[in-house]
C-alpha positions as CSV (number, residue, x, y, z in Angstrom):
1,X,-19.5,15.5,10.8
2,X,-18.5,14.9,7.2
3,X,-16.0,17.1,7.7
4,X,-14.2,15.0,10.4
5,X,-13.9,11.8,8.2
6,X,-13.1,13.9,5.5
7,X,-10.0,15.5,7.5
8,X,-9.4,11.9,8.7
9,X,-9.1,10.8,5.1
10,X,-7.0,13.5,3.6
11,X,-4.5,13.1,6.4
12,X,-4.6,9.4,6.2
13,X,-3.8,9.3,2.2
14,X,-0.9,12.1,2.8
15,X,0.7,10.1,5.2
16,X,0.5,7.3,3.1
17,X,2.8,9.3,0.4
18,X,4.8,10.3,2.6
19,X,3.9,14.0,2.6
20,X,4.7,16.6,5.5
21,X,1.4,18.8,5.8
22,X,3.6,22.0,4.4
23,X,4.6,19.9,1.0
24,X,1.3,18.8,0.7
25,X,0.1,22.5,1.3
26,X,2.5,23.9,-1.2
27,X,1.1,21.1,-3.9
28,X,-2.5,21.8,-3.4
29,X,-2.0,26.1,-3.3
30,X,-3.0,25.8,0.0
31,X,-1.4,26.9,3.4
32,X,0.0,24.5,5.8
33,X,-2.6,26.2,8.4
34,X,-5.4,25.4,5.9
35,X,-4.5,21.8,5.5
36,X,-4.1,21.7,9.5
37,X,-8.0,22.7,9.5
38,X,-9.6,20.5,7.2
39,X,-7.1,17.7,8.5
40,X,-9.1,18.1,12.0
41,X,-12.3,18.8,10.5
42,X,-12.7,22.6,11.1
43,X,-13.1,23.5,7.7
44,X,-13.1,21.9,4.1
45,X,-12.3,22.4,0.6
46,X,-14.6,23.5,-2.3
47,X,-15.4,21.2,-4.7
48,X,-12.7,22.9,-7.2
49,X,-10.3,22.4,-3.9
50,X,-10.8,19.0,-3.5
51,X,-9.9,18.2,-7.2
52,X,-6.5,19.7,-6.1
53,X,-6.1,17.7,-3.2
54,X,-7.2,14.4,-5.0
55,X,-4.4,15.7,-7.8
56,X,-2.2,15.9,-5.4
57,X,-2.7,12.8,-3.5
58,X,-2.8,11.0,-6.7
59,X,-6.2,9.5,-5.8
60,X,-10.1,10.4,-7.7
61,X,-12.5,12.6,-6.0
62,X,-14.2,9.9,-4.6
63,X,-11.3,8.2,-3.4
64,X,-11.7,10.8,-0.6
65,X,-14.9,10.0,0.7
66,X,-13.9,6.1,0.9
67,X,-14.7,5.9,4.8
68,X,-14.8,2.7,7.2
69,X,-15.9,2.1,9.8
70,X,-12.5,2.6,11.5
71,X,-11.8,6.4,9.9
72,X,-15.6,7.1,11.8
């Protein structure tokens, strides 16, 4: 289930910045089919990943686990 909101949050913040899922991909080291699964909660990074995504989002770690009751 964490996995969802997680998803739900990554997408969220790359929207937010105005990143396509492939530039966000390519900034992370990551495919675009990658992203596409841990954007719908099918899979999710390792810790070291999600220290790339947050770099490349521009956001802390725990920035991605900020859920509200609207991302659940």
């Amino acid at each position: 289930m964490i996995e969802r909101f997680l998803g739900r949050r990554i997408a969220q913040l790359r929207k937010a910045r105005g990143l396509t899922q492939e530039a966000f991909a390519e900034k992370c080291g990551y495919s675009t089919e990658f992203v596409s699964l841990v954007e719908r909660g099918l899979n999710a990074p390792s810790v070291a990943g999600l220290e790339k995504v947050a770099k490349a989002l521009k956001v802390e770690i725990k920035d991605l686990f900020d859920f509200t009751k609207g991302d659940k």
